[in-house]
BAKOL-165496 format. One record per residue (C-alpha): residue number from 0; x negated, y, z. Coordinates in nm, 4 decimals. Layout:
N
 num        X        Y        Z
 NUM        X        Y        Z
...
//
This chain:
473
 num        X        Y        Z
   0   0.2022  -3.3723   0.8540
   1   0.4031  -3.2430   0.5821
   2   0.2030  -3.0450   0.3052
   3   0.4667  -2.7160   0.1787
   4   0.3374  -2.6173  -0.1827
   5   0.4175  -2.2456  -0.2920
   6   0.3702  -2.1219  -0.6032
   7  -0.0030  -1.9829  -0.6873
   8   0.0619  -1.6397  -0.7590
   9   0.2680  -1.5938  -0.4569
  10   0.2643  -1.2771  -0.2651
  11   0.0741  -1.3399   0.0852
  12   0.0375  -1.0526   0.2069
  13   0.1846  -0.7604   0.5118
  14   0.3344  -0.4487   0.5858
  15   0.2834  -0.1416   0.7481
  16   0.3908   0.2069   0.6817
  17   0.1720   0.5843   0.6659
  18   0.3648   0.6814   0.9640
  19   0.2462   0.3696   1.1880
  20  -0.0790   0.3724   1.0909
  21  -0.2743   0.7290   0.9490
  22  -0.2258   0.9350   1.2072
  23  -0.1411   1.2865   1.2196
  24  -0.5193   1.4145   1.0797
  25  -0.4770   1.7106   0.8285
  26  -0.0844   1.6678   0.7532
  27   0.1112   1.9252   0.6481
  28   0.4025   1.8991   0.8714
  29   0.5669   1.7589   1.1767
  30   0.8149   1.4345   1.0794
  31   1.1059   1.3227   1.3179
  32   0.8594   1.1237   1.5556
  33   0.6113   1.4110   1.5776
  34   0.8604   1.6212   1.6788
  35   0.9987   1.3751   1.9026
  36   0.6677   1.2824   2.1029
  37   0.5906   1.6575   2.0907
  38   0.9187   1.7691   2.2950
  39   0.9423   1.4101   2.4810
  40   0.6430   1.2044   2.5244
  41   0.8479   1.0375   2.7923
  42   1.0504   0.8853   2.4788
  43   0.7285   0.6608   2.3882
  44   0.6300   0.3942   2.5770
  45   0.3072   0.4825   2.8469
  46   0.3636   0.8197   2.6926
  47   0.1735   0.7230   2.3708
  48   0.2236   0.8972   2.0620
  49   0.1621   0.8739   1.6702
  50  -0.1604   1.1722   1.7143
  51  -0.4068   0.8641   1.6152
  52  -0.1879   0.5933   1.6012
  53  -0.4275   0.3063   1.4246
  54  -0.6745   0.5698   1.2644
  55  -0.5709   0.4037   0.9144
  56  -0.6769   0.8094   0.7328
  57  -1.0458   0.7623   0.8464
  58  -1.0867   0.3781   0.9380
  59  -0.9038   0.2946   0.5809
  60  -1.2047   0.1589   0.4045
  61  -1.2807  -0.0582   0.6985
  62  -0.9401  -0.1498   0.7705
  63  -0.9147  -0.2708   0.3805
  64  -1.2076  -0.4675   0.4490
  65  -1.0751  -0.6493   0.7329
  66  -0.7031  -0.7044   0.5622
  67  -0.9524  -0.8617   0.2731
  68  -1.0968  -1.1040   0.4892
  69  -0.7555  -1.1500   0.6928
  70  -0.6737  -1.3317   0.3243
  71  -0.3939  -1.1124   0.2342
  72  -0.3252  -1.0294  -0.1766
  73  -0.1063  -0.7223  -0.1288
  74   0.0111  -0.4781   0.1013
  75   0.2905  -0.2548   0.1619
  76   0.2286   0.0855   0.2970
  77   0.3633   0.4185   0.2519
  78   0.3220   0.7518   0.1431
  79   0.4002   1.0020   0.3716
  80   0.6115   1.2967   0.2666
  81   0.4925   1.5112   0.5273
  82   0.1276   1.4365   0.4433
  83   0.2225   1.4259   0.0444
  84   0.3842   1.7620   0.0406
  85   0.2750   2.1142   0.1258
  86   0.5763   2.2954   0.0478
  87   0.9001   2.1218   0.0918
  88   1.1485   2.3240  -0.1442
  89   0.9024   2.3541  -0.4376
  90   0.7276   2.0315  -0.3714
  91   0.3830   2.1459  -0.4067
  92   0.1255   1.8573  -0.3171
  93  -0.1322   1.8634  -0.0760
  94  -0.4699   1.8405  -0.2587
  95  -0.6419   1.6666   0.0862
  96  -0.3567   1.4275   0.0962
  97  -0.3542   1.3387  -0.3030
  98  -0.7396   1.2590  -0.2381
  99  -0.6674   1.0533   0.0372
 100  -0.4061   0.8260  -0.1095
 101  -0.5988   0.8006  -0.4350
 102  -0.8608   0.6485  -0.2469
 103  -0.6178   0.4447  -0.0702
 104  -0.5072   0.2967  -0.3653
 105  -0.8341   0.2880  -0.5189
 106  -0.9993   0.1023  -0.2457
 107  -0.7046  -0.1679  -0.2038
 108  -0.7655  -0.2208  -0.6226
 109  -1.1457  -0.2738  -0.5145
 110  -1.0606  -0.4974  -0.2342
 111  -0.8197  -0.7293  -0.4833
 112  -0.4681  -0.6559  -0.2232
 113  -0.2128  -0.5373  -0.5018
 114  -0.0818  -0.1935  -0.3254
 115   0.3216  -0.1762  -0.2804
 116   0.4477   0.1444  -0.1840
 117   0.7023   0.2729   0.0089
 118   0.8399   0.6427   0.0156
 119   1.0716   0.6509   0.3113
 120   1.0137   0.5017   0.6681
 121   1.2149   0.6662   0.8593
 122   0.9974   0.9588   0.8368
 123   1.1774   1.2401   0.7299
 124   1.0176   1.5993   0.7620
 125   1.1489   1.7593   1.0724
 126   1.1580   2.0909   0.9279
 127   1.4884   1.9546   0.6827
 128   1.6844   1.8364   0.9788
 129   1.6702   2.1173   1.1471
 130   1.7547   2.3459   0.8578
 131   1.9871   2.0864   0.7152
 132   2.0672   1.8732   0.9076
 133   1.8558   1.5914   0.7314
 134   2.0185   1.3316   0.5622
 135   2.3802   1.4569   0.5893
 136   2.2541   1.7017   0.3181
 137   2.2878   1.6363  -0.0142
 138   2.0127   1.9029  -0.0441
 139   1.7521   1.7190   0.1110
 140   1.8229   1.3996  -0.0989
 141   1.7023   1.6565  -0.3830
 142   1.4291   1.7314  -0.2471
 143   1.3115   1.3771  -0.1401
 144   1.3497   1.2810  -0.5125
 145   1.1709   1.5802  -0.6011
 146   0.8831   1.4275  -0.3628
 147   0.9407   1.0648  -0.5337
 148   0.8841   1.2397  -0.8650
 149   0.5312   1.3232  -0.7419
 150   0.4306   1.0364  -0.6153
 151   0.5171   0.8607  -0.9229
 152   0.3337   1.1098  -1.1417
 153  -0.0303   1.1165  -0.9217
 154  -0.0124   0.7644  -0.8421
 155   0.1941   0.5416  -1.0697
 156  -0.0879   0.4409  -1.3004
 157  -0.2412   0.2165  -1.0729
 158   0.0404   0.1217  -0.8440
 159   0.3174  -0.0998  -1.0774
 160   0.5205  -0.2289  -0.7036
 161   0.7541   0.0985  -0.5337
 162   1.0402   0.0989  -0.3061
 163   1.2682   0.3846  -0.2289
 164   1.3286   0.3471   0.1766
 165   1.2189   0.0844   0.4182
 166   1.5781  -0.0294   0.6043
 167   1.7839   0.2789   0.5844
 168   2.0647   0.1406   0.8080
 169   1.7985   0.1652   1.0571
 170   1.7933   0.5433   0.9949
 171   2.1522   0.5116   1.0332
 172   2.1926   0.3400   1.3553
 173   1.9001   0.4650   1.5266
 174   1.9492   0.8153   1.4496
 175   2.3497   0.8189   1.4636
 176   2.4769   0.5613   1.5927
 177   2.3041   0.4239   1.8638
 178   2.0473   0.6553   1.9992
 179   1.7512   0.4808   1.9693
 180   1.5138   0.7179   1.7156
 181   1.5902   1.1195   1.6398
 182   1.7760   1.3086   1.6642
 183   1.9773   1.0964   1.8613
 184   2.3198   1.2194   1.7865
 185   2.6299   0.9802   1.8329
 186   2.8550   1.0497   1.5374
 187   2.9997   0.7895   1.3294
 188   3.1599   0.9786   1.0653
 189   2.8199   1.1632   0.9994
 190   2.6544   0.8202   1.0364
 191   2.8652   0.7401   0.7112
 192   2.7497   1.0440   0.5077
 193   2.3647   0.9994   0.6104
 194   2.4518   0.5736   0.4585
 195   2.6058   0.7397   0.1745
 196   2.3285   1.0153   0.0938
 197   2.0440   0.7604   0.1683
 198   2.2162   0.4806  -0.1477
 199   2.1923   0.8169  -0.3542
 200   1.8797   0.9508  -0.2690
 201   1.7204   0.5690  -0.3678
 202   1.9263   0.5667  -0.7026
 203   1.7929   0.9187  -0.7907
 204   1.4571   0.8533  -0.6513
 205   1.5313   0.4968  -0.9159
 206   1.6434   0.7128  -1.2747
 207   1.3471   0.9288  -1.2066
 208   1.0522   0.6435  -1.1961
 209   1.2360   0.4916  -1.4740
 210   1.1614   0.8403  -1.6780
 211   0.8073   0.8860  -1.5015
 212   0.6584   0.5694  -1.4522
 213   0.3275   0.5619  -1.6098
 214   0.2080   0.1574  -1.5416
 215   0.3518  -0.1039  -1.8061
 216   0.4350  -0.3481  -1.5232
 217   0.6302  -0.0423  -1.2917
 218   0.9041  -0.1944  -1.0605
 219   1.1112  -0.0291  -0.8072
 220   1.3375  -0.1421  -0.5638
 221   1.4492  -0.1157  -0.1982
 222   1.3434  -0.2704   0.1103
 223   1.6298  -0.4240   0.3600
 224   1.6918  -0.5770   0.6924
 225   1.9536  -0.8531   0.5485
 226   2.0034  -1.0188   0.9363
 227   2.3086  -1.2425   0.8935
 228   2.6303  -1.1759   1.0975
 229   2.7082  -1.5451   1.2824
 230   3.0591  -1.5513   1.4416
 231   3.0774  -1.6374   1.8236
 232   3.2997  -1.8927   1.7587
 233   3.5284  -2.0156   1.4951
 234   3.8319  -1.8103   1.6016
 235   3.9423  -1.5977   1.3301
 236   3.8875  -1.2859   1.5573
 237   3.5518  -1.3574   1.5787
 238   3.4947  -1.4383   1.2173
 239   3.6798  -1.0944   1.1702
 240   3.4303  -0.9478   1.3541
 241   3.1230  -1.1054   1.2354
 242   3.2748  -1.0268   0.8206
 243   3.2679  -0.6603   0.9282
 244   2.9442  -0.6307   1.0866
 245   2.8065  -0.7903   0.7591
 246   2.9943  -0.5030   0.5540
 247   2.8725  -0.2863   0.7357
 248   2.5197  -0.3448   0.8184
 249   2.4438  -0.5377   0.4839
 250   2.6221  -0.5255   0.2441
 251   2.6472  -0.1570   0.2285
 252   2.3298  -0.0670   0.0946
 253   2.2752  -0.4307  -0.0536
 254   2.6544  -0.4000  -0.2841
 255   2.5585  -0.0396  -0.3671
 256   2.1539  -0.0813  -0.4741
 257   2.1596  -0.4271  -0.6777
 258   2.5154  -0.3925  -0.7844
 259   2.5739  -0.0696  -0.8342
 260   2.9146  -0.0090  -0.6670
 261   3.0090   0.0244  -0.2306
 262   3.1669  -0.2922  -0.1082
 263   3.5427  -0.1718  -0.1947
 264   3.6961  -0.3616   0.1237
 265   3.4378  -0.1573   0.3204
 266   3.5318   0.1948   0.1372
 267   3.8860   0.1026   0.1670
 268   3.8705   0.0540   0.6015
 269   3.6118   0.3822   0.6010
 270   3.9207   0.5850   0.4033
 271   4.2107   0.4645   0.6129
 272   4.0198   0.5881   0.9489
 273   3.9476   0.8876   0.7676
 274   3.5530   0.8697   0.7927
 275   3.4763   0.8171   0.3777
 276   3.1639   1.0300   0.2835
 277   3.1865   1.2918   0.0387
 278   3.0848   1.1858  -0.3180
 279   3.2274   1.2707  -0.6612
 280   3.1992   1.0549  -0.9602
 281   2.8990   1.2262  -1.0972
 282   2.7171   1.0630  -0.7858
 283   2.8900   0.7319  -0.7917
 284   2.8128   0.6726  -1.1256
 285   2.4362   0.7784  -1.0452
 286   2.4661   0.4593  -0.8360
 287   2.6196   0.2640  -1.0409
 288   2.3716   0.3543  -1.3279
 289   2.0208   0.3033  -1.1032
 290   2.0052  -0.0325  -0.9690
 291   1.6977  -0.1831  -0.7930
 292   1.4644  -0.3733  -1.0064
 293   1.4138  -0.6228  -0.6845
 294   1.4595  -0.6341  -0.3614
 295   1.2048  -0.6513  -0.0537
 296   1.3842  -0.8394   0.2561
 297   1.2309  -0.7834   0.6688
 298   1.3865  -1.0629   0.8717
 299   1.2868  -1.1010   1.2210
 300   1.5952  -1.2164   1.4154
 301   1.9691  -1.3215   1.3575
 302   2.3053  -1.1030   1.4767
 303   2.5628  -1.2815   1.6320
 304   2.9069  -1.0728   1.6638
 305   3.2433  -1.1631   1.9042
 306   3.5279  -0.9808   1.8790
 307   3.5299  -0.6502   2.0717
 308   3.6581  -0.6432   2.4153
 309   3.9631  -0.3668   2.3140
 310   4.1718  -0.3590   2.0196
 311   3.9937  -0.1488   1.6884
 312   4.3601   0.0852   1.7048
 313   4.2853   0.1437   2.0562
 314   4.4037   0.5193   2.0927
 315   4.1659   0.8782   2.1360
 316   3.8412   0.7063   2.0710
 317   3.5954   0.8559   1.8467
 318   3.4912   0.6105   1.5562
 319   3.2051   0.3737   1.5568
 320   3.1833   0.1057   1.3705
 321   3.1123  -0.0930   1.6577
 322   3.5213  -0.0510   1.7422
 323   3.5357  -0.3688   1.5206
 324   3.2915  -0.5843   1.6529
 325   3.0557  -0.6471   1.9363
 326   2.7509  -0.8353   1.9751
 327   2.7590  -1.1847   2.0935
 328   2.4423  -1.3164   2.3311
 329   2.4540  -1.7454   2.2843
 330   2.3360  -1.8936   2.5246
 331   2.0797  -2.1378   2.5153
 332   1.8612  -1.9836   2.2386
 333   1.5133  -1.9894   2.1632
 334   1.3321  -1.6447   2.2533
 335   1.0423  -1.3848   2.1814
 336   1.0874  -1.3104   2.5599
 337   0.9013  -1.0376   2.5108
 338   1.0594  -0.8603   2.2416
 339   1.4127  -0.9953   2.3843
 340   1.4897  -1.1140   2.0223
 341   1.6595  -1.4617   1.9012
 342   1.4064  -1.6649   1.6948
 343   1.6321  -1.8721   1.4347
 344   1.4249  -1.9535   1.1263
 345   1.7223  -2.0833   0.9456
 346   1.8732  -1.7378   0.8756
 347   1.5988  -1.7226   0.6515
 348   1.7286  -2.0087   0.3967
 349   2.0413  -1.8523   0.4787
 350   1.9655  -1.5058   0.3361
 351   1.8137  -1.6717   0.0241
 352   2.1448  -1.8898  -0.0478
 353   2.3326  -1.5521   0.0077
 354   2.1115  -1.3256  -0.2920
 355   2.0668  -1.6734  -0.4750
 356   2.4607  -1.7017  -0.5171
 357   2.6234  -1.3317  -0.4694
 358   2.3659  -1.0901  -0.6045
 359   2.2699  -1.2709  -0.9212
 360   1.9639  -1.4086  -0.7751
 361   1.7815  -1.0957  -0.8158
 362   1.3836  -1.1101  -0.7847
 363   1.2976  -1.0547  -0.4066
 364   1.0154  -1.1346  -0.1485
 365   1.0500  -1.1281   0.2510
 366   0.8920  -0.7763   0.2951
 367   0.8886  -0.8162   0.7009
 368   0.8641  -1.1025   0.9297
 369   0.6574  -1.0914   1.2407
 370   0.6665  -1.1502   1.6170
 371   0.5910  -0.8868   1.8634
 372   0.3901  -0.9735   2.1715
 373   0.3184  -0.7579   2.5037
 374   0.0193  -0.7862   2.6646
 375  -0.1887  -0.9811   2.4362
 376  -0.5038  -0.9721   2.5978
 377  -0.3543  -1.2488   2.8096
 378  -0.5073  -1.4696   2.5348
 379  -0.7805  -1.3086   2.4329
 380  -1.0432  -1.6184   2.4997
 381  -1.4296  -1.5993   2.5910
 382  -1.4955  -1.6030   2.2157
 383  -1.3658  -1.2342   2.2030
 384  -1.0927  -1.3425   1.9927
 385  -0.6578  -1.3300   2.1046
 386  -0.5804  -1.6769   2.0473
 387  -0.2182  -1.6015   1.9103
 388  -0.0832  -1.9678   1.8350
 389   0.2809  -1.8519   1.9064
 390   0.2724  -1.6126   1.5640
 391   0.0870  -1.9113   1.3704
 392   0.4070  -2.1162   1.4789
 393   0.6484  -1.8717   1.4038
 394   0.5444  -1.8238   1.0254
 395   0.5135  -2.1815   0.9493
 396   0.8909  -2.2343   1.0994
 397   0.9598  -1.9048   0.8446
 398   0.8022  -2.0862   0.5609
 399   0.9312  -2.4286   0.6031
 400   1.2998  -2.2518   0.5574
 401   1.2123  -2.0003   0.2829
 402   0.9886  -2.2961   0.1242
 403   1.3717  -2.4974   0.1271
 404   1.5041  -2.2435  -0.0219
 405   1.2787  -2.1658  -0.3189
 406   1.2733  -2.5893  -0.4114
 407   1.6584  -2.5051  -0.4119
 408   1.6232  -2.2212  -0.6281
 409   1.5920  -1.9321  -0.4726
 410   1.3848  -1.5946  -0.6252
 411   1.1409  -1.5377  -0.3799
 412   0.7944  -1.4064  -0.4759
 413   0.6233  -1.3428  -0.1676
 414   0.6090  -1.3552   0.2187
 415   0.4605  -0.9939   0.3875
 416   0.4073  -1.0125   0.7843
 417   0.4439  -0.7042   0.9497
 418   0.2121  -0.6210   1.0089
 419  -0.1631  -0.6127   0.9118
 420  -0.2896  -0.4110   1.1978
 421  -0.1265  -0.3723   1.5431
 422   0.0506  -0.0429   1.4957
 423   0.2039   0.2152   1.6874
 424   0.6222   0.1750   1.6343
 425   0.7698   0.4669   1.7209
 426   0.9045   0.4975   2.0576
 427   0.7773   0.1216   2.1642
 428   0.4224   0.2748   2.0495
 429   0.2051  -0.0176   2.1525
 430   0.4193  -0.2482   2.3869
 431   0.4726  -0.5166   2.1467
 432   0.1951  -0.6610   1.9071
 433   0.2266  -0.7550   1.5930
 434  -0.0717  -0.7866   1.3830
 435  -0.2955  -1.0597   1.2511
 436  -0.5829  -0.7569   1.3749
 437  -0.5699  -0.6509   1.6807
 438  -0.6797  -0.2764   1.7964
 439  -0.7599  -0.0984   2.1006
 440  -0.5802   0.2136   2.0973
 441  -0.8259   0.4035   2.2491
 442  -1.1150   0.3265   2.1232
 443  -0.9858   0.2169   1.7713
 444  -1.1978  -0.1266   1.7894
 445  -1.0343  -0.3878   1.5447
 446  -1.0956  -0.6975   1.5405
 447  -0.9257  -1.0391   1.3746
 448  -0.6893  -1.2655   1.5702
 449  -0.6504  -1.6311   1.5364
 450  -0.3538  -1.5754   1.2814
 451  -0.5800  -1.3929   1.0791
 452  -0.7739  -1.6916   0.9832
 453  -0.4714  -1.9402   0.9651
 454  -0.3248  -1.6277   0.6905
 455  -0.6592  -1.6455   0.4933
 456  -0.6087  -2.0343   0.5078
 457  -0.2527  -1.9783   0.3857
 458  -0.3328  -1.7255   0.1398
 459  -0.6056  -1.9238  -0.0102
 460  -0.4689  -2.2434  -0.0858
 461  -0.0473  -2.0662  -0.1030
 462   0.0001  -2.4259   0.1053
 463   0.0979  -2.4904   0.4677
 464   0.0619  -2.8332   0.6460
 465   0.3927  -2.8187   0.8965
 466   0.4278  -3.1100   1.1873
 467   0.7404  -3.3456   1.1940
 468   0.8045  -3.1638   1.5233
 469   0.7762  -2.8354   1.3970
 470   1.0177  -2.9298   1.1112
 471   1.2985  -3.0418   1.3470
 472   1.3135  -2.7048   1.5127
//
C-alpha cells in the first residue's frame, strides 16, 4: 500500500445546490424545473419532482450535523434566486428566505464546514423566460446581477468562497441544444447568445462583489465541467473534431472567465457561419476587465469525439455545433453501467496539466466528482448501512491522479464530491445515487453510507492509502 499525502488545509469537502436539495417550502416563485414538473411530471423519472426534494429548508440543522460527522470541511451549496427574491425587477428580498440562509450559513460556521456559494444552477426564475426569453436577454443578465448584488450584501460577511454559475454550458446544451432540461428548444444560434450572456452575466455578477464584498478573505470565481475532448483516432479529421468540441464546450467559458477574452479561432468559425452573439465593446471589455479569482472544476467522465458522419458545409442544415464533430463510443472501456458514463481517472491529471500550463495555473479545486448508482439498496447490508465500495474506489483512483498532478505542480486546493446527500437531479430525480448519505425520499430518513466513513477517514488525516492494483488502473 501506497500512502498519498495532501496538503493539511486541503479542501475535503461536497457539493450540492438549493435547487437539489431545499425544496419548494415558502419560495417565492416557480424556477425552470418547477415549471417543468408542474406541466410534465412525465419529464422526471417515476414522476418525482423537486416539491420536497431532500427536505434540506427544514432538515438543514440535522443534515449539517450529519455532513459534520461525514468528515467534510466545506460545502458548496446555493442560493436560490427564486427563494432569495420576492420581486424580480426591483430585487426586493424575501425576509423568510434571508432568515433561512442566514441560518444556513450560520449553522455550517457552527458545524466548522467553510460555506461556498453558488448563485446559478441552472435555476433560472421561470417567470424571465417566459417574458424574456431567459438568458437570450441581456435584461435578465441585469437582473441576475442585481440578485448577486444582494446576496453579497446580506451574506458576504461570513461567506469569503462565491461562484457565479455552476457549468453554464450545461444551461446551454441542455436547454438549447440538446433537449435535455427547459425549455427544450433546438436553436444553435440562440444557444450562442444564451453562452455569450451567461460569460457576461458572471463578469458583472464579478465587478459587483469586487465593489460589495464585505469579508477580507472574499473570492469569486466560476464553477466548470472541463471534460477533455480525446480524438477517436489519430487521423487529422478526428483530431479536427475533437479541437472543436474542446472550443466549444471548454474553452469558451474557460478563455473568456480566467482570461478575459473568447477563444478568437472559436469567434472567428461562429462569424463566418453567421451565428456570433450580439455584444459591443462596452460588454467585451466588461469581460475582459472581471476575471475569476479561481476556478471550481466537476469532472465525472471523459468526451471522446470522431469526425461527423457528413461534411460541416453540408447544404440547408440548421447550425449546431455538433455539424463539426460527433461523439465517439471506444470500445472496451471501463463503466458506471448504471449511469452509462466512461470512468477514466486520468482526465483528471489531464485537466490539471491543461490550467497548470495554459491558464497561468490559476488557483482551482475539483468542485464535482462523484458516481451515480441506481438501486442502491442492493447493498444496503444487515447492519442498516449501503455498503458502497464502488464510490470508495472511484475517489481513491480520482485522488491518486489529481495527487500526481499537485507533486507535479499543479494549483489544486480541494476535492468536493457531489454530493453530500442523495439529491433529487432534475429530470433523473432519484434514479442515480450519489451521496456519501443516503435518503429515503419519502420518508426523508438519512442515514451515512460506507463512503461516509472512508471521507471522514480522508478528511481527517488529508491522506489516502491506495493498493498497487488500484494504482495500475
Amino acid at each position: 500500500m501506497t500512502r498519498l499525502e495532501f496538503p493539511k488545509n486541503f479542501w475535503w469537502g461536497a457539493a450540492t445546490s438549493g435547487p437539489q436539495t431545499e425544496g419548494r417550502f415558502h419560495k417565492s416563485h416557480a424556477n425552470i424545473f418547477d415549471y417543468d414538473f408542474d406541466k410534465f411530471p412525465e419529464h422526471f423519472w417515476h414522476g418525482i419532482g423537486p416539491d420536497t426534494a431532500s427536505n434540506f429548508y427544514n432538515d438543514f440543522k440535522q443534515d449539517i450535523a450529519l455532513m459534520k460527522e461525514a468528515g467534510l470541511n466545506s460545502v458548496r451549496t446555493s442560493i436560490q434566486w427564486t427563494r432569495l427574491i420576492d420581486d424580480l425587477e426591483t430585487g426586493t428580498v424575501n425576509s423568510d428566505a434571508v432568515r433561512f440562509y442566514n441560518d444556513v450559513i450560520d449553522e455550517f460556521i457552527k458545524n466548522d464546514i467553510r460555506p461556498v456559494l453558488n448563485l446559478h444552477h441552472f435555476d433560472l426564475p421561470v417567470t424571465l423566460l417566459h417574458r424574456y426569453g431567459g438568458w437570450e436577454s441581456k435584461h435578465v443578465v441585469d437582473l441576475y446581477v442585481a440578485f448577486a448584488e444582494k446576496c453579497f450584501e446580506l451574506f458576504s460577511d461570513r461567506v469569503s468562497d462565491w461562484f457565479t454559475h455552476n457549468e453554464p454550458m450545461v444551461v446551454v446544451e441542455g436547454g438549447y441544444l440538446y433537449q435535455f432540461h427547459y425549455p427544450d428548444i433546438v436553436d444553435g444560434r440562440k444557444a450562442v447568445q444564451v453562452a455569450h450572456n451567461l460569460q457576461l452575466a458572471s463578469s458583472k455578477a464579478i465587478a459587483a462583489f469586487r465593489k460589495l464584498n464585505k469579508h477580507p478573505d472574499g473570492k469569486i470565481g466560476i464553477v466548470l465541467n472541463l471534460t477533455p475532448n480525446y480524438p477517436a483516432t489519430n487521423s487529422e479529421s478526428d483530431q479536427a473534431a475533437a479541437h472543436f468540441a474542446d472550443l466549444w464546450q471548454n474553452r469558451l467559458f474557460m478563455d473568456a472567465s480566467v482570461n478575459g477574452e473568447f477563444p478568437t479561432e472559436l469567434v472567428d468559425i461562429l462569424t463566418r457561419d453567421n451565428v456570433i452573439w450580439q455584444t459591443s465593446n462596452d460588454e467585451l471589455e466588461t469581460i475582459k476587465q472581471n476575471t475569476v479569482d479561481y476556478l471550481g472544476v466537476n469532472f465525472y467522465h471523459p468526451n471522446r469525439a470522431q469526425a461527423p458522419r457528413y461534411s460541416s458545409d453540408s447544404l440547408a442544415v440548421d447550425w449546431l455545433p455538433n455539424k463539426y464533430f460527433e461523439a465517439y463510443d471506444k470500445r472496451g472501456v471501463r463503466m458506471n453501467v448504471d449511469k452509462g458514463w466512461e470512468i477514466y481517472p486520468k482526465a483528471l491529471f489531464d485537466i490539471a496539466k491543461n490550467i497548470q500550463e495554459n491558464y497561468d495555473n490559476i488557483p482551482w479545486f475539483v468542485s464535482e466528482n462523484g458516481m451515480g448508482v441506481s438501486r442502491e439498496d442492493r447493498y444496503l447490508s444487515e447492519d442498516g448501512m449501503i455498503h458502497d465500495d464502488y464510490r470508495m474506489t472511484f475517489i481513491k483512483e480520482h485522488l491518486y491522479y489529481l495527487y500526481k498532478a499537485i507533486e507535479e505542480g499543479a494549483n489544486c486546493f480541494g476535492y468536493h464530491l457531489w454530493a453530500p446527500i442523495d439529491c433529487f437531479s432534475w429530470r433523473n430525480s432519484y434514479r442515480n445515487r450519489y451521496g456519501l448519505i443516503s435518503v429515503n425520499y419519502h420518508t426523508q430518513k438519512k442515514s451515512l453510507k460506507k463512503s461516509a466513513h472512508f471521507f471522514r477517514t480522508l478528511s481527517e488525516t488529508s491522506s489516502v492509502e491506495i493498493s498497487e492494483f488500484e494504482m495500475k488502473k
